[in-house]
C-alpha positions as CSV (number, residue, x, y, z in Angstrom):
1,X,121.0,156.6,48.8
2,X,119.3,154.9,45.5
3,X,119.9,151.6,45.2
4,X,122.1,149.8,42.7
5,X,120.5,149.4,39.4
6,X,121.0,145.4,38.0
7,X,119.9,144.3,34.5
8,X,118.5,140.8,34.2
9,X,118.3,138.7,31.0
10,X,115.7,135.8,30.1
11,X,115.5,134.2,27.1
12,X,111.7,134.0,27.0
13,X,109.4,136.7,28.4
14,X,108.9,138.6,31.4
15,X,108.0,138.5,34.4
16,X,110.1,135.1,35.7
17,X,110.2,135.5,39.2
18,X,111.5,131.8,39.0
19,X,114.7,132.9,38.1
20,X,114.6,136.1,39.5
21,X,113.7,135.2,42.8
22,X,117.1,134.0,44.2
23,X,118.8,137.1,43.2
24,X,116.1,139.5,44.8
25,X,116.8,137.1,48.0
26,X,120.4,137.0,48.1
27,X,120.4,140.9,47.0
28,X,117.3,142.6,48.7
29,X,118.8,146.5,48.3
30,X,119.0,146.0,44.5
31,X,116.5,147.7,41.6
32,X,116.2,144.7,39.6
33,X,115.6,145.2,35.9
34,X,114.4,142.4,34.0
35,X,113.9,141.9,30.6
36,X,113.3,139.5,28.2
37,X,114.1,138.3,24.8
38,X,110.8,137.2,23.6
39,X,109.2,140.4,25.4
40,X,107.9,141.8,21.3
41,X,107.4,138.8,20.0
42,X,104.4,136.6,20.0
43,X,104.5,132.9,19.7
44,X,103.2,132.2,16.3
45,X,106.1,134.6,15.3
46,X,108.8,132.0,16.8
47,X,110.9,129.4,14.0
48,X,111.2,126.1,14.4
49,X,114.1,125.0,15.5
50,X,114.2,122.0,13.4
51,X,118.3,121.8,13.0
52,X,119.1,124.2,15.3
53,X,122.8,123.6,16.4
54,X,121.8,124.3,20.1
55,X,118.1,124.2,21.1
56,X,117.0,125.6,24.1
57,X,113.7,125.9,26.6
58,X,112.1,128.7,28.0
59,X,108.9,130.4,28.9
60,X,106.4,132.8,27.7
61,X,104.3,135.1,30.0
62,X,101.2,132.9,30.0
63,X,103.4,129.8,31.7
64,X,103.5,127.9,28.0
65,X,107.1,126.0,27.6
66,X,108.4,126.8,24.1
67,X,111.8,125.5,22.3
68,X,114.2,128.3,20.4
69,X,117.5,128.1,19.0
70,X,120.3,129.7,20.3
71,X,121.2,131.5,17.0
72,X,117.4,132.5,17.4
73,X,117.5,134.3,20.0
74,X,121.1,135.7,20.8
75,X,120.7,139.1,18.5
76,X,117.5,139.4,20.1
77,X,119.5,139.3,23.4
78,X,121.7,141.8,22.2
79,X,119.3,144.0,21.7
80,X,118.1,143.5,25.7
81,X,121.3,143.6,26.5
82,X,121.8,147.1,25.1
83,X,119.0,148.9,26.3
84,X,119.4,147.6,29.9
85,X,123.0,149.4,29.3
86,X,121.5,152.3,28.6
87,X,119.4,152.5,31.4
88,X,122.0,152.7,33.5
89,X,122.5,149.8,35.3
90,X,125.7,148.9,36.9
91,X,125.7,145.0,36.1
92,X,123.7,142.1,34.3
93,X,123.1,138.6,34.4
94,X,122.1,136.2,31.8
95,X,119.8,133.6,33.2
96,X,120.3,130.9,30.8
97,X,123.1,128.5,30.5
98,X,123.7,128.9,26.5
99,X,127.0,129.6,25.4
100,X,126.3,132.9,23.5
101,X,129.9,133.7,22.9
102,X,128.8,136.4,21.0
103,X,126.8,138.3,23.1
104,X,128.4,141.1,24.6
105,X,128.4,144.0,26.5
106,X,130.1,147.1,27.6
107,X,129.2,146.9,31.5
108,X,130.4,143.7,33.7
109,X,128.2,141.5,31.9
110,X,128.0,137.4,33.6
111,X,126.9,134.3,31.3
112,X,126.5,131.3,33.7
113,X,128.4,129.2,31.3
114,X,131.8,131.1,31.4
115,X,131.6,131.6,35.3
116,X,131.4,127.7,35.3
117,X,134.2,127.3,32.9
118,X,136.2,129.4,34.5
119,X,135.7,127.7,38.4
120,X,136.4,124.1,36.6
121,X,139.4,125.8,35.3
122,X,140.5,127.3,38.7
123,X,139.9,124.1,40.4
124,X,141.6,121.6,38.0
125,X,139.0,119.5,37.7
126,X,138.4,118.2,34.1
127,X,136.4,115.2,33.7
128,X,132.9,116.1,34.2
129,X,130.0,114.7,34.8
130,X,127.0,116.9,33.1
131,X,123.2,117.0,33.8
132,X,121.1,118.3,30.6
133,X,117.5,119.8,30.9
134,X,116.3,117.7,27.9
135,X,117.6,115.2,25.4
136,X,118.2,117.3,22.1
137,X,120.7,119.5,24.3
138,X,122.7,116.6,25.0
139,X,124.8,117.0,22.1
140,X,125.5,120.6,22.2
141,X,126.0,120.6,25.6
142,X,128.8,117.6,25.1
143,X,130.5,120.0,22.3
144,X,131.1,123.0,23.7
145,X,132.4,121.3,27.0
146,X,134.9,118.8,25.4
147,X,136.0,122.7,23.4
148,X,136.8,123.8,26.3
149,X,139.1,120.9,26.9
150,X,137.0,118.7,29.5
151,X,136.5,115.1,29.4
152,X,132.8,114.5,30.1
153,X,129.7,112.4,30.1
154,X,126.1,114.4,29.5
155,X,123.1,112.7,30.6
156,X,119.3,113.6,31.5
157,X,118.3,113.6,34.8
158,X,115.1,115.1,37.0
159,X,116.3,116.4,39.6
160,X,113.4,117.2,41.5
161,X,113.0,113.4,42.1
162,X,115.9,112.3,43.5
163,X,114.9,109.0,44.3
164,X,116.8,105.4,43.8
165,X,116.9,105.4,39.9
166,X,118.2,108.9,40.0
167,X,120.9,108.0,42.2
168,X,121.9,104.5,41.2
169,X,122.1,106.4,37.0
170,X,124.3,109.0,39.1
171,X,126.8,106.1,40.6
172,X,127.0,104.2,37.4
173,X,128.1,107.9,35.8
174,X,131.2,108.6,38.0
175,X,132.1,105.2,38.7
176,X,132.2,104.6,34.6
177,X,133.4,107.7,34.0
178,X,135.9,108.5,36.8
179,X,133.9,111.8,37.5
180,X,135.4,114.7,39.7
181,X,132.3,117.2,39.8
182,X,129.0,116.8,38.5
183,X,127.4,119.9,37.2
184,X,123.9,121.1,36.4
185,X,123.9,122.5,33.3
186,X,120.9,124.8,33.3
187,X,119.9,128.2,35.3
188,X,116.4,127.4,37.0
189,X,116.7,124.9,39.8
190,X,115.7,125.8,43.1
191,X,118.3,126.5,45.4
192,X,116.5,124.1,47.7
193,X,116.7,121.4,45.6
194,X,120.1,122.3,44.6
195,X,121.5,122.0,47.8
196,X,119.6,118.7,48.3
197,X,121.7,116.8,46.2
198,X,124.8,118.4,47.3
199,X,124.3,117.0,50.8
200,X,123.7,114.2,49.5
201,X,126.7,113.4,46.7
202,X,130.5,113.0,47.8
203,X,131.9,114.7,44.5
204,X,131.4,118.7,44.0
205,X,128.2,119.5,42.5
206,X,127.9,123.1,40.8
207,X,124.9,125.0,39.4
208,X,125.4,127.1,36.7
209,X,122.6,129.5,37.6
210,X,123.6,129.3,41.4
211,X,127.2,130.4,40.5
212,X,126.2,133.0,38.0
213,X,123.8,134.7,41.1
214,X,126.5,134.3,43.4
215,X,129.6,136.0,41.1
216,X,126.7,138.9,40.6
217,X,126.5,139.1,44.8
218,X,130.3,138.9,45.1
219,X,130.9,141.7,41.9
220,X,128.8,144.3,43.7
């Protein structure tokens, strides 16, 4: 029997076995597909993203960190997203927690934002506490939540040191802010690490990029 054929998206370039690392884990008898956005494109060739309404982070194939806009790079997505259709694969993922409410496809196609959305929904839980990647996504990141109807707070955070400052800003946060959940805004994090500060906090805490990998597990 062949094995089931899964399309991954990055927004940068390939490979990212980073990102793709947790799905090969959880799903070992998959033939993963990956792709990325940035794949044709060299780095001189990228805009600034000096106004961008939502910037964004991401990688190229020789490890250098480079900042896009979401308007950027979501027909360039599209474009990804179509050809892994066309190979024939029988799902994809998009490994980035934008929005990209345009990006669509014809398959069972999961965007880590709207598998969190729709969990919070599910669970009633509406006043959110949210950890950004980087400062300049703090503002979009507030937007589109309070959109959705959430009442949140958005702050920076490493979370690879959890140590007392981390977890005395995390305290202030929900007791200011009432919190109910506290949720990691990004796809990247280390399961590990992840599942650190779980054990360690009383509220929920949800990873986009963990839930998105774990809808894809449950879909096939």
């Amino acid at each position: 029997m062949s094995k089931k054929r899964i399309g991954a998206l990055v927004i940068g370039q390939t490979p990212r076995p980073d990102l793709t690392n947790p799905i090969t884990t959880l799903l070992p008898d998959v033939d993963l597909i990956t792709v990325g956005a940035l794949d044709d494109r060299s780095s001189n060739s990228l805009p600034s993203i000096e106004g961008a309404t939502y910037p964004l982070t991401t990688k190229l194939n020789n490890g250098r960190s480079v900042f896009i806009s979401e308007a950027f790079i979501q027909p360039l997505l599209q474009e990804k997203l179509n050809f892994l259709e066309a190979e024939g694969v029988a799902a994809s993922i998009l490994l980035c927690a934008g929005t990209f409410g345009e990006l669509q496809g014809k398959r069972p196609f999961i965007k880590p934002f709207n598998i969190g959305l729709n969990l919070l929904q599910s669970l009633n839980l509406n006043r959110i506490g949210l950890i950004a990647p980087f400062p300049a996504q703090i503002p979009p990141i507030e937007a589109r939540w309070q959109a959705a109807g959430f009442k949140t707070t958005v702050w920076c955070a490493d979370i690879y040191n959890q140590d007392d400052a981390f977890f005395n800003q995390l305290q202030t946060e929900t007791k200011t802010h009432r919190l109910q959940a506290i949720l990691l805004d990004y796809v990247g994090h280390e399961p590990e690490t992840v599942k650190k500060l779980q054990n360690r906090v009383d509220l929920p805490v949800f990873d986009l990029g963990g839930l998105a990998i774990s809808t894809l597990a449950t879909l096939l």
